[in-house]
Backbone as JSON, one array per atom type, in Angstrom:
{
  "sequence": "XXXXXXXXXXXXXXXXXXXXXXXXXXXXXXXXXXXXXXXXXXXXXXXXXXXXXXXXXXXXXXXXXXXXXXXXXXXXXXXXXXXXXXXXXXXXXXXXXXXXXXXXX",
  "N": [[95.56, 62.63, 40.78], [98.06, 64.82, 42.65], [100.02, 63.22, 45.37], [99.5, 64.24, 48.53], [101.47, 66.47, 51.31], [101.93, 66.9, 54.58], [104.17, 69.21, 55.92], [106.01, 69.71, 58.79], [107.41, 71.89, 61.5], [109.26, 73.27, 64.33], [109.91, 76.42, 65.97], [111.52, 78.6, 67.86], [111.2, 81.53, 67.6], [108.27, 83.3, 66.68], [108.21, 85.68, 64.71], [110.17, 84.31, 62.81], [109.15, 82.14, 61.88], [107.24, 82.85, 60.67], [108.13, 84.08, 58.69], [109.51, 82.31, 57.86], [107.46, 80.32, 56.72], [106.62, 82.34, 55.34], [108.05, 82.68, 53.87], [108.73, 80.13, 51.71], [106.06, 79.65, 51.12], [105.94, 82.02, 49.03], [108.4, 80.98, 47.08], [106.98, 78.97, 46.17], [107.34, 76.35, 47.26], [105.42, 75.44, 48.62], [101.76, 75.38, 49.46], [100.4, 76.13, 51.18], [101.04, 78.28, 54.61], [100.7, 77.11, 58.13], [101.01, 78.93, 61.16], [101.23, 78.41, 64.3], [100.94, 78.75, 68.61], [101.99, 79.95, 70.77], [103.62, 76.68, 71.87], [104.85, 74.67, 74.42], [107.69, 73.13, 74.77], [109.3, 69.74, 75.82], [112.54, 68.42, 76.14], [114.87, 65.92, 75.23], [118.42, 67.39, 74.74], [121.93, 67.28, 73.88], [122.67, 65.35, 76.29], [120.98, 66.27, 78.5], [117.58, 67.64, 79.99], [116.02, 70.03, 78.41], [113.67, 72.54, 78.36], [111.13, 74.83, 76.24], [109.51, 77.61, 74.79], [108.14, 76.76, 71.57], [107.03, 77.82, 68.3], [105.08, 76.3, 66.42], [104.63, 75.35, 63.06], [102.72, 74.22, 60.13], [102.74, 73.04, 56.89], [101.7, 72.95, 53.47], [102.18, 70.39, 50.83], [102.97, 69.09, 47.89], [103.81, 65.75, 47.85], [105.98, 65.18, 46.23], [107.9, 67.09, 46.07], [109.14, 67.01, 48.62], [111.6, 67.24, 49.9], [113.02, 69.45, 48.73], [111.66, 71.65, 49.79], [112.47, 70.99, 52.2], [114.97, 71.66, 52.34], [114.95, 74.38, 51.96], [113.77, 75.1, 54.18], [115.58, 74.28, 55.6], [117.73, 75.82, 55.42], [116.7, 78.27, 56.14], [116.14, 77.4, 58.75], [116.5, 78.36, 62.62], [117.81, 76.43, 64.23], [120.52, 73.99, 65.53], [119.95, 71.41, 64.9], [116.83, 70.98, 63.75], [113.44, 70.3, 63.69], [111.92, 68.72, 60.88], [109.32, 67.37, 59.46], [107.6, 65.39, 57.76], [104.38, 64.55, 57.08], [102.18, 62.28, 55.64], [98.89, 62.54, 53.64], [96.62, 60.9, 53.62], [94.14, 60.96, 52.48], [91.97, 63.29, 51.24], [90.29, 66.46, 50.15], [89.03, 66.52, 46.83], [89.23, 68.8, 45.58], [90.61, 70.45, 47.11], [93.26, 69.31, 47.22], [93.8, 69.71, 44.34], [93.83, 72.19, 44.64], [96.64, 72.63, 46.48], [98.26, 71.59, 44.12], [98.4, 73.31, 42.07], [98.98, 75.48, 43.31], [101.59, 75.33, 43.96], [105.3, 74.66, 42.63]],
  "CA": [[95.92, 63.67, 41.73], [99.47, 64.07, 43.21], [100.07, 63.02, 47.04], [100.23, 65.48, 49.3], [102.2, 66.06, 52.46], [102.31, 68.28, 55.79], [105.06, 69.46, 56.37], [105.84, 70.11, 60.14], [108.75, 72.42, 61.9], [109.26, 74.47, 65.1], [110.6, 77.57, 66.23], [111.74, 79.33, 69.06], [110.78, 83.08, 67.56], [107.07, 83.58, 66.1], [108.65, 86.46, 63.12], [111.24, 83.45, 62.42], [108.25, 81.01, 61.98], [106.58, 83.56, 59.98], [109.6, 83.99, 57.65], [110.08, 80.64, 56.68], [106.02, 79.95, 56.13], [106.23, 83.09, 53.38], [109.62, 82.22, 52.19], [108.28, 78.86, 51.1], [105.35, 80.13, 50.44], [106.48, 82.94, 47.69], [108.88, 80.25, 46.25], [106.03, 78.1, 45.71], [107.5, 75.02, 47.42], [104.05, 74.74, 49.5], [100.85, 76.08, 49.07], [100.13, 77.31, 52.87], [101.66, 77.4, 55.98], [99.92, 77.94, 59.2], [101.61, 79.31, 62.55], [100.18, 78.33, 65.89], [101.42, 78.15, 69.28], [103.79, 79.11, 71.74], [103.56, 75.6, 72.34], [105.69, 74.63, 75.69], [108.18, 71.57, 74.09], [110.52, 69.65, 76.85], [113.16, 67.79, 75.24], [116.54, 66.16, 75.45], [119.41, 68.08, 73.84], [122.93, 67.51, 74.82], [122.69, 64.98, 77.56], [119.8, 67.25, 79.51], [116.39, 68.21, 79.42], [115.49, 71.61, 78.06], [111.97, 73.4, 78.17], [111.2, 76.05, 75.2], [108.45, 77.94, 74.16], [107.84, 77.01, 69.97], [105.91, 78.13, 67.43], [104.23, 75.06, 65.1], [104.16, 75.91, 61.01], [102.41, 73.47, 59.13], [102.65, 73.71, 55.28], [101.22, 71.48, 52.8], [102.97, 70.41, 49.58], [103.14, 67.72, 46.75], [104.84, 64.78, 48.02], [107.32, 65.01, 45.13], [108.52, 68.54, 47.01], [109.62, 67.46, 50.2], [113.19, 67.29, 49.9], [113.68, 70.97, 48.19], [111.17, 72.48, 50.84], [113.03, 70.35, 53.36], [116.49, 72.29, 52.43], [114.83, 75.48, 52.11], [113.64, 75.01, 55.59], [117.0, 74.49, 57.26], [118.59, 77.34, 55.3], [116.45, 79.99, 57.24], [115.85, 77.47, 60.27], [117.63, 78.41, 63.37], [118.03, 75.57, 65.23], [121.49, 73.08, 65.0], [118.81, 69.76, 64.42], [115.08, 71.02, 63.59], [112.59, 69.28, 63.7], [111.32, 68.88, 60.04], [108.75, 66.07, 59.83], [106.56, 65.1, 56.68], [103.15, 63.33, 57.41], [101.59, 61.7, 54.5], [97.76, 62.66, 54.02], [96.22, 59.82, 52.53], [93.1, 61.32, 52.07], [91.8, 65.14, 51.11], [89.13, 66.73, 49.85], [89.86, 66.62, 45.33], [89.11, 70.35, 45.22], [92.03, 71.12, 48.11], [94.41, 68.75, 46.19], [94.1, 70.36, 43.13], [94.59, 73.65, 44.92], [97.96, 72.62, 46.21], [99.24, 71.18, 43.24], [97.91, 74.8, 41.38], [99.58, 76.97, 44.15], [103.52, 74.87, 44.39], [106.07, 74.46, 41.27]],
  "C": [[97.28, 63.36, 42.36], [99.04, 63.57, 44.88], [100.55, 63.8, 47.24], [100.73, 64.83, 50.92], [101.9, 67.12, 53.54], [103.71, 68.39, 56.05], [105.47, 70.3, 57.94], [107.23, 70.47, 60.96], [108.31, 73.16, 63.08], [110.08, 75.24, 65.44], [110.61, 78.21, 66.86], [111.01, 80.92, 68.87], [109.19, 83.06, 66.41], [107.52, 84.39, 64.72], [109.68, 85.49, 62.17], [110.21, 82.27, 61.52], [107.4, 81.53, 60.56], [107.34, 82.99, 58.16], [109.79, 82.68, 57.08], [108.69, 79.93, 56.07], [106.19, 80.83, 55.1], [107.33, 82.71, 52.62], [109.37, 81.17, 51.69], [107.38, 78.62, 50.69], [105.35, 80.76, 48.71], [107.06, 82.06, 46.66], [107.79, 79.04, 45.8], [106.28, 76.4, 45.7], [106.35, 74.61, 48.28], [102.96, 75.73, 49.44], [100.26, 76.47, 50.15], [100.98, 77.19, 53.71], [100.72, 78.01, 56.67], [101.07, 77.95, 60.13], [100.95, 79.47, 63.67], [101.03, 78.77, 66.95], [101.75, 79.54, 70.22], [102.59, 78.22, 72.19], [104.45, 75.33, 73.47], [106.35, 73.14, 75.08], [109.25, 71.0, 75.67], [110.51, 68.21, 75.93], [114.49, 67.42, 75.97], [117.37, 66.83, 74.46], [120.84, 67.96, 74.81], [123.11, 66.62, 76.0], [121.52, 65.95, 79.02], [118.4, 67.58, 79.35], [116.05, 69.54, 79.5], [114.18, 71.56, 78.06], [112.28, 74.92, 77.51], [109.69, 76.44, 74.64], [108.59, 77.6, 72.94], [106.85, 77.63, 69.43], [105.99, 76.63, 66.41], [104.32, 75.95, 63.9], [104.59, 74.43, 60.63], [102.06, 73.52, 57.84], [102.29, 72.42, 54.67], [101.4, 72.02, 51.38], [102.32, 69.22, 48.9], [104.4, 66.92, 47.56], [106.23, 64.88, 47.36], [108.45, 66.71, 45.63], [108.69, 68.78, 47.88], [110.55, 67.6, 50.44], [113.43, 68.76, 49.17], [113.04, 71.82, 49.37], [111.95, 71.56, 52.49], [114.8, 71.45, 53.47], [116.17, 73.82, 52.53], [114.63, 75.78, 53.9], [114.55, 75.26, 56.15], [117.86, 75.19, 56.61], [118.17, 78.46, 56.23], [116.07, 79.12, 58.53], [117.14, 77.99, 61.18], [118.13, 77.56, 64.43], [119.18, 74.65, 64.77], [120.86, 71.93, 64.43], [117.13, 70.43, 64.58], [114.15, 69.84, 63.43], [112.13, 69.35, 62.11], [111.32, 67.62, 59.48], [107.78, 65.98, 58.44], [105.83, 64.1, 56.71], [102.56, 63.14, 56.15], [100.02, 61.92, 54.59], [97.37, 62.15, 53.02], [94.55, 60.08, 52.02], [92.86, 62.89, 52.16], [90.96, 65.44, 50.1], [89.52, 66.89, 47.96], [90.41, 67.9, 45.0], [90.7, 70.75, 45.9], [93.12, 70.35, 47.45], [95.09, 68.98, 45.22], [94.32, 71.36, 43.53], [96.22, 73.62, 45.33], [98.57, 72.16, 45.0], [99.17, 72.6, 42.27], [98.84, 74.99, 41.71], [101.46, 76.66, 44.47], [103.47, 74.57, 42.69], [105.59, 73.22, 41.08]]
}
């Protein structure tokens, strides 16, 4: 079975969040995303601390497809530095494994 990954990004606009879960979807660099949130983030940026509503989208890929869904990402993200984080899931059910590796190139 390959290794899979989460892939984890946020986003200021919910239809933005959307947009980049189907666009990476359709291209078949990940086999879901989900969209949660407004989450409330406080951060530094700039020498300051900002507070921002996000939206969460978590997508789950083949390990070997984090770096192409990593560039697709920050073509349609809109942020100057996104967050885009890939957790390793060292365990998963065989059936759901084999469905992502089905549902991505």
């Amino acid at each position: 079975m390959p290794r899979i990954v989460q892939i984890i990004t946020t986003v200021n606009d919910r239809q933005k969040a959307e947009e980049i879960g189907r666009r990476l979807v359709e291209e078949r660099l990940v086999a879901c995303c989900q969209v949660t949130g407004p989450v409330r983030s406080i951060y530094r940026w700039k020498g300051g601390i900002e507070e921002a509503d996000e939206w969460y989208c978590v997508m789950k890929t083949k390990e070997a497809l984090y770096h192409m869904a990593e560039a697709a990402i920050r073509g349609l993200h809109p942020y100057e530095v996104p967050e885009i984080i890939a957790l390793p899931v060292p365990n998963a059910l065989d059936d759901y494994t084999a469905w992502v590796e089905k549902e991505t190139i």
